[in-house]
C-alpha positions in Angstrom: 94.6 43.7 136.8 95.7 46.0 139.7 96.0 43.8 142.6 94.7 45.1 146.2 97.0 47.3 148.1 97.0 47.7 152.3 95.4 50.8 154.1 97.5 53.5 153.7 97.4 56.9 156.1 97.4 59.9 153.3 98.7 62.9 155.0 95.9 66.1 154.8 93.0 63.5 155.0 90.9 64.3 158.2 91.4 61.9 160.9 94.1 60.1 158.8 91.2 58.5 156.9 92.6 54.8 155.5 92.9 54.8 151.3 93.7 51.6 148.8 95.1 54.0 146.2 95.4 50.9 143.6 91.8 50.1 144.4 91.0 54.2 143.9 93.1 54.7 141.2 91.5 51.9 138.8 87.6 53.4 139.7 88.5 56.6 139.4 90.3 56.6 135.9 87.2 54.5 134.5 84.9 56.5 136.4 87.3 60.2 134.8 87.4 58.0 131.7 83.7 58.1 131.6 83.8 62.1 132.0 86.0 62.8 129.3 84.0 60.8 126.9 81.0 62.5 128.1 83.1 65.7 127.3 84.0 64.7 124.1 80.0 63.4 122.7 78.8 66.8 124.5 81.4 68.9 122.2 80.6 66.8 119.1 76.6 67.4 120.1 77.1 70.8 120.1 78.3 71.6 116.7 74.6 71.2 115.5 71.4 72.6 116.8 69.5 69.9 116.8 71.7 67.9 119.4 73.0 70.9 121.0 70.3 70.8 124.2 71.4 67.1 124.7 75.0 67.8 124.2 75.0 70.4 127.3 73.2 67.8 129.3 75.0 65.1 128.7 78.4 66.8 129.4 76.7 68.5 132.2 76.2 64.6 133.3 79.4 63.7 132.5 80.6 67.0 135.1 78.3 65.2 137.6 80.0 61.8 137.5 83.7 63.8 137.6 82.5 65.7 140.9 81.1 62.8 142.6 84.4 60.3 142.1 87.1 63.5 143.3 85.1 63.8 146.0 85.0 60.2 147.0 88.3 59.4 145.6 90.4 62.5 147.8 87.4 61.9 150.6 86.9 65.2 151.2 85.2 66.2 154.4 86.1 69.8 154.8 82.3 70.4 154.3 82.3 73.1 157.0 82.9 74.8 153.7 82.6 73.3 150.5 78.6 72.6 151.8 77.8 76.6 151.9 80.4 77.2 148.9 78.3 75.3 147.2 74.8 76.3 148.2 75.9 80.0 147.7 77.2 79.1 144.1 74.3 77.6 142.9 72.0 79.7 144.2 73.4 82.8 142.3 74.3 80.6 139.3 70.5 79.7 139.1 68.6 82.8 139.2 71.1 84.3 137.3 70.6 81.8 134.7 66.9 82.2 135.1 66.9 85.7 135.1 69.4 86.8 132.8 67.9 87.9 129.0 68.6 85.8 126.3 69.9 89.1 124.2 72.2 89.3 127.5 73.6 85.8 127.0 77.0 86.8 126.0 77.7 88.9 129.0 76.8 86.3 131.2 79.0 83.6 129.2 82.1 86.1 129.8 81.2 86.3 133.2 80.9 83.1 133.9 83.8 82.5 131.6 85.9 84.8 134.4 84.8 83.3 137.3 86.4 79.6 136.1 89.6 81.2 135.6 89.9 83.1 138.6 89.0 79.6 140.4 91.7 77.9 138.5 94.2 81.0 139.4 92.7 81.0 143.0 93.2 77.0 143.1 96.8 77.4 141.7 98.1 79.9 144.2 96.5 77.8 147.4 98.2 74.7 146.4 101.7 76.5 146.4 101.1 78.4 149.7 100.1 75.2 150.6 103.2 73.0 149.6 105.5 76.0 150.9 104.1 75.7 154.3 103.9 71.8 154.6 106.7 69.4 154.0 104.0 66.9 152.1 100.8 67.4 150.8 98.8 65.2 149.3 97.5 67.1 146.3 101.4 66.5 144.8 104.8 64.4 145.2 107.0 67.3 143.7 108.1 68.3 147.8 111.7 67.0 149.0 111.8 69.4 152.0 109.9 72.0 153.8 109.8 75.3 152.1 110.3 73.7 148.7 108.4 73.3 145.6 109.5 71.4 142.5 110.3 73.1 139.7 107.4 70.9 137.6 104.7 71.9 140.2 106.1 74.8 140.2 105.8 75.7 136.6 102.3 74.5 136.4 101.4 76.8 139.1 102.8 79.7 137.4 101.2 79.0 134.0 97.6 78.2 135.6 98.2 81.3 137.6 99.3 83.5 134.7 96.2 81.8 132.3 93.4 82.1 135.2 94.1 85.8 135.9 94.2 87.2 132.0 91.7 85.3 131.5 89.7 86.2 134.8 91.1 90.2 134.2 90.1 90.3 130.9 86.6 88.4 130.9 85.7 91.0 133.6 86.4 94.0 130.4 84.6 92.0 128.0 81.6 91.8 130.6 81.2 95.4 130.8 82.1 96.7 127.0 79.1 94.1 126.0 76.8 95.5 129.3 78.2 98.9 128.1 80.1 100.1 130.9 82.8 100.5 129.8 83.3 102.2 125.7 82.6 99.2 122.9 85.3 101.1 120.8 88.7 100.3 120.9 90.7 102.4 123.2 93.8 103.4 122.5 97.2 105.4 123.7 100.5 106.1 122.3 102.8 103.8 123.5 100.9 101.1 124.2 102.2 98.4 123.0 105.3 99.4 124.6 103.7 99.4 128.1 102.4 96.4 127.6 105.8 94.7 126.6 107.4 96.1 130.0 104.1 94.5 132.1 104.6 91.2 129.9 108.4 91.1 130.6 108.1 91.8 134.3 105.8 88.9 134.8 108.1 86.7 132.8 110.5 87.5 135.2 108.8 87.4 138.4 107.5 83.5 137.0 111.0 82.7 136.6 111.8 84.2 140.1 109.0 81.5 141.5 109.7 78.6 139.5 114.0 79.4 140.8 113.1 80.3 144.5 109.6 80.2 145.3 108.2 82.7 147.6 104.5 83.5 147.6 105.0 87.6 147.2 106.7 87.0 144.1 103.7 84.6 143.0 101.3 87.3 143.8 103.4 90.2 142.3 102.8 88.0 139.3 99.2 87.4 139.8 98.8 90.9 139.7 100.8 92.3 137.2 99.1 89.5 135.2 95.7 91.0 136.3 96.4 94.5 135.1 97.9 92.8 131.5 94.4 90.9 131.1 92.6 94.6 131.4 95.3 96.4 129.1 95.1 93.1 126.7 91.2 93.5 126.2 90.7 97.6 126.3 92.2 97.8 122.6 89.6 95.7 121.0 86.8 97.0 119.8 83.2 95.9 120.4 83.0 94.2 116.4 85.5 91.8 117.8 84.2 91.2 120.8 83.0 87.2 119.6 86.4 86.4 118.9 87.4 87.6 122.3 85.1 85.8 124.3 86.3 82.4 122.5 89.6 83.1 122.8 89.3 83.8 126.4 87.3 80.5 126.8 90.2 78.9 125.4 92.6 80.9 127.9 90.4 79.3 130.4 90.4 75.7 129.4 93.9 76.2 129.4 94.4 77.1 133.2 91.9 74.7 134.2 94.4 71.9 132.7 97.2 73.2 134.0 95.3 73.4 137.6 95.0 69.8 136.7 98.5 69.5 137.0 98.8 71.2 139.8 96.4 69.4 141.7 97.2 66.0 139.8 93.4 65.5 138.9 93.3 63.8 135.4 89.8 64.7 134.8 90.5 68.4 134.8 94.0 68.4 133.2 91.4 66.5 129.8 88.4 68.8 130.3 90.7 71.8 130.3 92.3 70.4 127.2 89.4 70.0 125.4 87.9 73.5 126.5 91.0 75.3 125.6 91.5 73.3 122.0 87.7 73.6 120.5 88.1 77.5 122.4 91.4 77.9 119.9 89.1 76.3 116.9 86.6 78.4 117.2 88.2 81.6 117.5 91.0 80.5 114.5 87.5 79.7 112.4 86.0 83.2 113.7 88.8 85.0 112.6 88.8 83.6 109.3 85.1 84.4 108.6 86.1 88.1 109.6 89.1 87.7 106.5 91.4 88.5 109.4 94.6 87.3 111.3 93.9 86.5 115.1 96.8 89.0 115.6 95.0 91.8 113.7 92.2 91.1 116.1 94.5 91.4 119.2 96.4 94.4 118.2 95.3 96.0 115.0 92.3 98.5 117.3 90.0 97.7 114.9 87.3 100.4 115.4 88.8 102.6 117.3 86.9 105.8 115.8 84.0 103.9 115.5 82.0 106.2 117.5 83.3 109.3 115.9 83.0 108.2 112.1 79.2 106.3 112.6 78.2 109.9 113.7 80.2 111.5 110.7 78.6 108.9 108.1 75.2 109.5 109.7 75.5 113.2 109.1 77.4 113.3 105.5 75.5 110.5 103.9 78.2 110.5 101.3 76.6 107.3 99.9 73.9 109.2 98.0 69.6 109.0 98.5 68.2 106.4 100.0 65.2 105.3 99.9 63.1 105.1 103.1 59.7 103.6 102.7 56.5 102.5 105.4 55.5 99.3 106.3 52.5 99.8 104.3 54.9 100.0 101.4 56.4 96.8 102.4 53.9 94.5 103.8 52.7 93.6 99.8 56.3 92.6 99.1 56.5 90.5 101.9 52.9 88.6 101.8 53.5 88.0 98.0 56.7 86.9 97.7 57.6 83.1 96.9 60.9 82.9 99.3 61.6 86.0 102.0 65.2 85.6 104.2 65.7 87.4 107.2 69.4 88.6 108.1 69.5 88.9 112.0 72.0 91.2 113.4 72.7 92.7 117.3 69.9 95.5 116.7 67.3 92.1 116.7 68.9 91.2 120.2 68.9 95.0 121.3 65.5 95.2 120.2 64.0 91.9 121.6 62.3 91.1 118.2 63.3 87.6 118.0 59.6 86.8 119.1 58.1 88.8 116.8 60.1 87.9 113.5 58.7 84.1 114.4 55.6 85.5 114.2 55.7 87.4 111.2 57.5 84.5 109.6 55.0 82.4 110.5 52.1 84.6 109.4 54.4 84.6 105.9 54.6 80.6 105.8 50.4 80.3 106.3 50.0 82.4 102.9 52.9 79.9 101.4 55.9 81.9 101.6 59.6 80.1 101.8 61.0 81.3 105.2 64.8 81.2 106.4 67.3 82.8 108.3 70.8 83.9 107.2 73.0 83.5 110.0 76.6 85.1 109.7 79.1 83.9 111.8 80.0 86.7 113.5 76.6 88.0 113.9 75.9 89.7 117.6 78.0 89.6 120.3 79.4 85.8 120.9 79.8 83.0 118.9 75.9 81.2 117.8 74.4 84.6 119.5 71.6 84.8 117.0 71.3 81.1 116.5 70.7 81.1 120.5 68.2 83.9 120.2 66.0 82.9 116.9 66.0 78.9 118.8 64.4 80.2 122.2 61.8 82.1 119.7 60.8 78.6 118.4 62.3 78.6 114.7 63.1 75.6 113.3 66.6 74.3 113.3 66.2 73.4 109.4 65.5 77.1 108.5 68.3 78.4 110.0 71.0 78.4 107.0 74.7 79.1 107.4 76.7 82.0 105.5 78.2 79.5 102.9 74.7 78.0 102.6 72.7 80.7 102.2 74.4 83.3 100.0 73.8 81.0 96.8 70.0 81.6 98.0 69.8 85.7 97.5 69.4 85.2 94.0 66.7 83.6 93.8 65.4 85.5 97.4 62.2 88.2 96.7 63.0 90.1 99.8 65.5 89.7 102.5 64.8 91.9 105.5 68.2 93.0 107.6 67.3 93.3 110.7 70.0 95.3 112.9 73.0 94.0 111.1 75.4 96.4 109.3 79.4 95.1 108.5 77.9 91.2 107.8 76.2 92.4 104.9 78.3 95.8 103.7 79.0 95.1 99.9 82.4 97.0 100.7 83.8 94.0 101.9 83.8 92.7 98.0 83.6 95.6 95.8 85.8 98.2 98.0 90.2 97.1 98.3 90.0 100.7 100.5 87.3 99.1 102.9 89.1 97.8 106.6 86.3 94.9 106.1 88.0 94.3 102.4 88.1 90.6 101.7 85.7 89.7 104.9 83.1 87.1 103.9 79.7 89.0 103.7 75.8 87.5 103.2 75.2 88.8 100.1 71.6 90.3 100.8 72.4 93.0 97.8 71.7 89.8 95.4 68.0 89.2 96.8 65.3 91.2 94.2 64.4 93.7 97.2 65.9 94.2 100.7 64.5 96.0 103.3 66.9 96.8 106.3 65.5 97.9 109.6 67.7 100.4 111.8 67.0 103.3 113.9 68.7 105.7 112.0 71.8 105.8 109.2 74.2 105.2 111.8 77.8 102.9 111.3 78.1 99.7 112.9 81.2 99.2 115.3 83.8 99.2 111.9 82.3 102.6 111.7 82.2 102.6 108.3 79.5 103.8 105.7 77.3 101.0 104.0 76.7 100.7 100.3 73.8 98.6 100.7 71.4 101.5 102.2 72.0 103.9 99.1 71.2 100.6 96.4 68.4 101.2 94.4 66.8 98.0 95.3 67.0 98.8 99.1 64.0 99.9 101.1 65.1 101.4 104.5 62.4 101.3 107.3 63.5 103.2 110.1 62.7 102.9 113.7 63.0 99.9 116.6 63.4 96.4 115.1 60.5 95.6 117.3 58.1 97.9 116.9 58.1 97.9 113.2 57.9 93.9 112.7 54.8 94.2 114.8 54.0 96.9 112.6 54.6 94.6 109.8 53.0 92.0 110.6 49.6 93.9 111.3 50.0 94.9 107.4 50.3 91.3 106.3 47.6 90.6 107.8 45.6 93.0 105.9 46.9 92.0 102.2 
C-alpha cells in the first residue's frame, strides 16, 4: 500500500499547484490500467462484426477515462488553449465523420491516420525545445543542466519524431492516390532506391547528431528530411496495395504514439501505442500473405506500375478470346431461379454506391427462397474490412458475410455468383498462370460457381493491369455498364419472373 506523501511544488504547474504524486501515481495507474484493458476488449471486439460497433465504443470509453485522469493527474490548466483546440477538433472531426461517404471511408482513415502521427511528431519536438530551454520540466527527469537532454529522452524524441512524420508524410500520399489526386499507379524513376538510401542515411545521421549534442535545427533537419522520405516511401506503390499501406502506416503510427509516451512519461500512451502499432503489424503481415506476397515486395517491388498503360492495352487487344456479354433480361431468370446466388463485392461496388441496391436485390432473391451470401476477399477495396464496412451500413447480415477460406468451398455448389467491380480477387491466373505477377495469390474461386456474371464498365485491367481469364470462360456472362444502375436494372427483372 503506497503510503501518503507531503504537498509537493511540481515545476511547470500553474501557480505552483500542490501534488501527492504517491497518492496520483496509485489512481492514475488503476485508472490507465483501466484504459488499456478497455484497449485490449475493444481490439478483441473488433475482430468480429457482430461486436465490432461495441468494440469501438468501448475503447472509445476507455480513451475517455485515459483523457480525464492526464488531465487531472498533470492538472492542466493551460485551457486558454487546449479549450478551443478542442472545440475546433471536434467540430471538424464530427461533420467530417458525418459527412464523409462510406465508399470514402478509407481516405478519411489515412487521414485521420496522418493527423495522429503528425501530433505525436508535433508532441515529440515541443518537449525537446522544451527541455533545451528549461533546466527541469516536469514532463521528464532525464535534465542534469540547462541546455541538456538525456540521451534516453533524447532517443525517444528522435524515434517518435522520425515515426510521426513518415507516417504523417506518407498518410498524406495515401490520402490523395485513394481521392485520386495524385496517380494510383506506382510511380517510378531510375535511381530511386538509391535516392532514397542517401535521404535514409542523412537522417540517420542527423538523429545521431541530436541524440550526441542536441540542437533543435538538427531535430528539424531531421523532421524534414523524414517528411520528404514518407512521400518518396509511399509514391512507388501502387493503388492494389494501397490496404496494406494504410495498415502499415497505422502501425507506424501506434509506434510514435508509444514512443511520445516515453517522451512525455505517460503510461497510458506508451500501451495504446503498443497495441495500435502490434495488431497495425498483424494485420498488414496477414494482408500480405493473402496477396501471396512479402511485405518487402509490397514496399519496393512497384507493383503496377504500368497499370494504366496495359488495362488500356488489354481492353483494346482482348487477347483472351470472345466473351460473352448478355442483358439483364438474360440474367434476371438465372438469378430468381437459382437455389444459392453469391455475390463477390469489389471497389467498382464502392465507386458505384450499389451497396444499397445489392441488399435489395438480395433480398428480393431471399423472398422467392434463394440462399444469399457474400464473398469477401481480404484485400477487397481500398483498406482493410472496406467491403465488409460498406455491405454492414447497407443492412446485410453479419452471418452472410463469408470469408475467402470460407466461402471458396461454396462455388461449387453456387448457381450464380455475380462479381460486382472486383478484378485481381477473382483472376484464375493467380492459380493456373506461374507467368501471372498475381501467381500464387489466394483468389475466390468464382470460376467454380455453375454461372457467373461480372458487372464492369468496360474490359478494362484492374490496378495489376493484367488481363482476366474469367471474362473470356464459357460460363461467364458479362453485363456491362455502372454497378448501380444495372442491379437496379436487375432487380426490376426479378421482379417480373
Amino acid at each position: 500500500m503506497i503510503a501518503a506523501a507531503s504537498c509537493t511544488t511540481v515545476p511547470g504547474l500553474e501557480h505552483g499547484s500542490c501534488v501527492t504524486f504517491p497518492d496520483v501515481f496509485a489512481w492514475s495507474t488503476l485508472a490507465y490500467l483501466i484504459t488499456a484493458v478497455t484497449f485490449m476488449m475493444g481490439i478483441k471486439m473488433l475482430s468480429s462484426p457482430t461486436t465490432a460497433r461495441r468494440g469501438n465504443q468501448l475503447a472509445a470509453f476507455g480513451m475517455l477515462i485515459g483523457l480525464v485522469t492526464t488531465v487531472i493527474a498533470f492538472n492542466i490548466a493551460d485551457w486558454e488553449f487546449i479549450g478551443p483546440a478542442l472545440v475546433v477538433g471536434a467540430v471538424i472531426g464530427a461533420v467530417s465523420a458525418r459527412a464523409v461517404k462510406m465508399t470514402a471511408m478509407p481516405q478519411m482513415v489515412a487521414l485521420f491516420n496522418g493527423m495522429g502521427a503528425g501530433a505525436a511528431a508535433l508532441i515529440g519536438s515541443g518537449d525537446f525545445h522544451a527541455n533545451l530551454s528549461a533546466p527541469t520540466s516536469f514532463l521528464s527527469t532525464t535534465i542534469s543542466e540547462p541546455g541538456h537532454v538525456g540521451v534516453a529522452l533524447a532517443i525517444s524524441i528522435v524515434l517518435s519524431c522520425f515515426i510521426g512524420c513518415l507516417s504523417f508524410s506518407g498518410s498524406l500520399i495515401a490520402f490523395g492516390k485513394l481521392q485520386e489526386l495524385v496517380t494510383g499507379r506506382a510511380v517510378t524513376y531510375p535511381g530511386q532506391k538509391f535516392v532514397n538510401g542517401l535521404i535514409l542515411l542523412a537522417i540517420v545521421a542527423l538523429a545521431v547528431d541530436v541524440v550526441i549534442s542536441p540542437s533543435m535545427p538538427a531535430l528539424v533537419a531531421m523532421m524534414g528530411l523524414t517528411l520528404l522520405l514518407g512521400i518518396m516511401f509511399v509514391i512507388p506503390i501502387g493503388g492494389a496495395d494501397m490496404p496494406v499501406i494504410i495498415s502499415m502506416l497505422n502501425s507506424f503510427t501506434g509506434l510514435a504514439a508509444a514512443a511520445t509516451g516515453f517522451v512525455i512519461s505517460n503510461n497510458v500512451l506508451i500501451v495504446s501505442g503498443a497495441l495500435v502499432g502490434a495488431s497495425g503489424t498483424i494485420l498488414t503481415m496477414k494482408m500480405s500473405k493473402a496477396m501471396n506476397r512479402s511485405l518487402f515486395n509490397v514496399l519496393f517491388g512497384a507493383f503496377g506500375a504500368g497499370a494504366g498503360a496495359s488495362g488500356g492495352a488489354g481492353a483494346a487487344a482482348g487477347s483472351g478470346g470472345p466473351v460473352r456479354s448478355a442483358t439483364t433480361e438474360d440474367i434476371a431468370p438465372l438469378l430468381a431461379f437459382a437455389r444459392q446466388v453469391v455475390f463477390a463485392p469489389g471497389y467498382g461496388m464502392a465507386v458505384a454506391h450499389a451497396q444499397h441496391d445489392v441488399k435489395e436485390l438480395a433480398d428480393q432473391l431471399e423472398s422467392r427462397g434463394v440462399e444469399v451470401k457474400y464473398a469477401i476477399h481480404p484485400v477487397a477495396g481500398r483498406m482493410p474490412g472496406h467491403m465488409n464496412v460498406l455491405l454492414a451500413e447497407a443492412g446485410v447480415p453479419y452471418n452472410q458475410l463469408r470469408e475467402m477460406d470460407d466461402i471458396n468451398p461454396e462455388f461449387s455448389r453456387t448457381d450464380v455468383t455475380v462479381v460486382i467491380g472486383a478484378n485481381d480477387v477473382v483472376n484464375p491466373s493467380a492459380r493456373s498462370d506461374p507467368g501471372s505477377p498475381i501467381y500464387g495469390m489466394p483468389i475466390l474461386n468464382v470460376d467454380e460457381s455453375q454461372t457467373v456474371v461480372v458487372l464492369k464498365r468496360s474490359m478494362a485491367t484492374g490496378f495489376a493491369g493484367i488481363d482476366n481469364p474469367l471474362f473470356y470462360n464459357p460460363k461467364t456472362l458479362m453485363l456491362f455498364g455502372n454497378a448501380r444502375d444495372s442491379i437496379v436494372a436487375l432487380s426490376g427483372e426479378v421482379k417480373k419472373q
